[in-house]
TORDRENBA-308059 format. One record per residue (C-alpha): x, y, z. Coordinates in steps of 0.001 Angstrom, whole numbers, plus 500000, padded with zeros to 6 digits. Layout:
XYZ...
END
This chain:
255447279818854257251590279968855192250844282350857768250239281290861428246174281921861023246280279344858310247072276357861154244927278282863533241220277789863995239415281484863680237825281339866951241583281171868763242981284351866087242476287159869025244702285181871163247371284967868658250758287147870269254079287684868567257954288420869824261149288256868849259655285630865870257768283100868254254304282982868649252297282397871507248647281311872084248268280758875557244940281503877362245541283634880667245548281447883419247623278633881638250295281684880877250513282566884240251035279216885710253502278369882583255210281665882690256198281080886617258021277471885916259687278603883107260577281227885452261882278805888261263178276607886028265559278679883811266879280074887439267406276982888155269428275831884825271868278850885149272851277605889026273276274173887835275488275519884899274018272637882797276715272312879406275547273822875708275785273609872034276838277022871091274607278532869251276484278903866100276801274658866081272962274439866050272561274565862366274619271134862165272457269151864673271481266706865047274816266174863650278059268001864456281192267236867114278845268396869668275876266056868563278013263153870582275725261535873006273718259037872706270532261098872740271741263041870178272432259254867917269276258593868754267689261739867011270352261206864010268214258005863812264656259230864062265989261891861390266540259111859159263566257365859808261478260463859266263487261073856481262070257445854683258435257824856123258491261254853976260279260206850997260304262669848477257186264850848979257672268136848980256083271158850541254345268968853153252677270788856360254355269475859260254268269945862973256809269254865402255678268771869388258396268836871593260437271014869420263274271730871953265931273368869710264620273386867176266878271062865206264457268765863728262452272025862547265520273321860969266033270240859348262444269728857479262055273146856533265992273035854608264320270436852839261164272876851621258528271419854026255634274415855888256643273898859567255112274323862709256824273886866085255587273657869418256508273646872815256718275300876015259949276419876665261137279351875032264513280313875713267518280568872901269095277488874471266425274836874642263485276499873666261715278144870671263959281667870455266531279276869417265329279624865489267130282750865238270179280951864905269157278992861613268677280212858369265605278533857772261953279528858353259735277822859949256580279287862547257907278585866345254713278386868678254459278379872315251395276752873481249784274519875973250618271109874031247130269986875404245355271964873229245618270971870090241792271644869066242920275119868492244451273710865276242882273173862032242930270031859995245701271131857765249057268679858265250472266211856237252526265171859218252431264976862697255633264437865037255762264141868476259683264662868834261573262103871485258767263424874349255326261212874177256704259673877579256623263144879297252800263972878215250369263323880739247914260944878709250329259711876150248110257086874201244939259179874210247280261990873627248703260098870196245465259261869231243692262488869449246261263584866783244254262190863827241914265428864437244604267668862900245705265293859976244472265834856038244104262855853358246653260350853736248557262317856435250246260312859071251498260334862829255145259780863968255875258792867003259547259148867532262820258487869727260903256084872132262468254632875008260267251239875895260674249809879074259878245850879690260388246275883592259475249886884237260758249534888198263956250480887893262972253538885308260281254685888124262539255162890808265004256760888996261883259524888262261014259774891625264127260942892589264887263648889573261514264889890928262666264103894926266077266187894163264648269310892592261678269290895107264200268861897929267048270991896860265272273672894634261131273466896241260426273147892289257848270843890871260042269854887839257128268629885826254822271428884492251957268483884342252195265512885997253302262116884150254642259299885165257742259936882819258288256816880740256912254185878175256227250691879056255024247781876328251853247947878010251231251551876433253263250137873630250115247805872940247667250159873673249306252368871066249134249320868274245702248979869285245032251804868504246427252053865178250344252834865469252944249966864258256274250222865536259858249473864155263039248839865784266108251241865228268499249521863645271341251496864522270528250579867870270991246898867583273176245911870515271270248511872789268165246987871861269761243273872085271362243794875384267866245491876820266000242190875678268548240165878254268174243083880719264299243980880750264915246774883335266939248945880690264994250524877635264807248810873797264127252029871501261597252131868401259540254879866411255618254264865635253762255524862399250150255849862317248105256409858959244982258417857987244058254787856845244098253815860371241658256950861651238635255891860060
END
């Protein structure tokens, strides 16, 4: 495994921090405003006494008796789709935004690829500490996802993992991705949720953000988004370059969302180093 500097530009190595096997390279006044949400919010998680894996399960996600939901099909899918896109190239650098468990990270690195994974939360639950619980490798980093010119041009791959529709700018966001990607590299955009008639889908995220504003004075968004993916961003994102394809596992959710536009079809997009130029 390549050493953390290696996916690091040189001018960013003094901020570079290390515990308990995560990394962190936040600059000061990001950290403090990160460090008091997470704060909030994992307060917040142990009143609500929100249901988990255990820990010793996490190594068979995103399969596993546990792995029962439909969000967790849904990343069984994008595995499999990821999976294809990679084929059988080995040793590939990778990086995985949005890590959350780190189950997707566990899963390329069993299969000998250089990870990097990167998100904000960093509890043992839902957040980068959880890699102690796999026997894989990989290089957890906490970071402001923003910031992704303190990277070098070094991966093969690019994933952003079941979360572009929680990112602030999400198409300028995907696109500013080719930066980071070598020779034939490519983008993956996966586990979207595409809305045709967003309306419904906004109102339901005005009230998450109504209920923990009202019962908890908490700002459950670290940056503000709007929270979802519409097929208007879904053809700014093809204009840009991405092509998209249908899960096929999801047939009759996808069917029954093209007679109900208010309720979300669900696709993954590629992007090539072809399409950068």
């Amino acid at each position: 495994m390549e050493s953390i500097k290696y996916f690091i530009r040189g001018d960013y190595w003094h901020l570079i921090k290390e515990r308990n096997g995560v990394y962190n390279i936040l600059k000061a006044d990001f950290a403090l405003k990160l460090n008091i949400f997470l704060d909030r919010y994992h307060s917040i998680r142990i009143e609500k006494t929100q249901p988990q894996i255990p820990h010793d399960k996490y190594p068979e996600l995103p399969y596993g008796k546990f792995a029962n939901s439909f969000d967790w099909r849904l990343k069984q899918y994008s595995y499999k789709a990821i999976e294809k896109i990679i084929g059988g190239k080995q040793k590939l650098n990778i990086l995985d935004i949005g890590s959350f468990n780190g189950w997707l990270s566990n899963c390329l690195a069993a299969n000998g690829h250089n990870v990097v994974s990167v998100d904000y939360f960093l509890d043992e639950d839902y957040g980068l500490e959880s890699h102690k619980y796999y026997k894989t490798s990989w290089l957890p980093l906490q970071m402001d996802l923003d910031r992704i010119d303190m990277f070098e041009k070094v991966f093969d791959v690019i994933i952003i993992n079941h979360c572009l529709q929680f990112q602030p700018n999400p198409i300028e966001y995907s696109d500013s991705l080719k930066n980071l990607l070598k020779k034939n590299g490519s983008i993956i955009l996966a586990g979207l949720p595409v809305f045709r008639n967003p309306q419904n889908k906004i109102n339901a995220v005005e009230e998450f953000k109504q209920h923990y504003l009202n019962d908890y004075q908490f700002n459950i968004f670290l940056k503000e988004t709007k929270g979802y993916i519409d097929v208007s961003d879904l053809e700014k994102l093809k204009n840009s370059g991405f092509r998209f394809n249908y899960y096929s596992q999801a047939f009759l959710k996808n069917l029954f969302a093209f007679l109900h536009p208010q309720l979300p079809f669900y696709c993954y997009g590629i992007r090539n180093n072809d399409a950068t130029s």
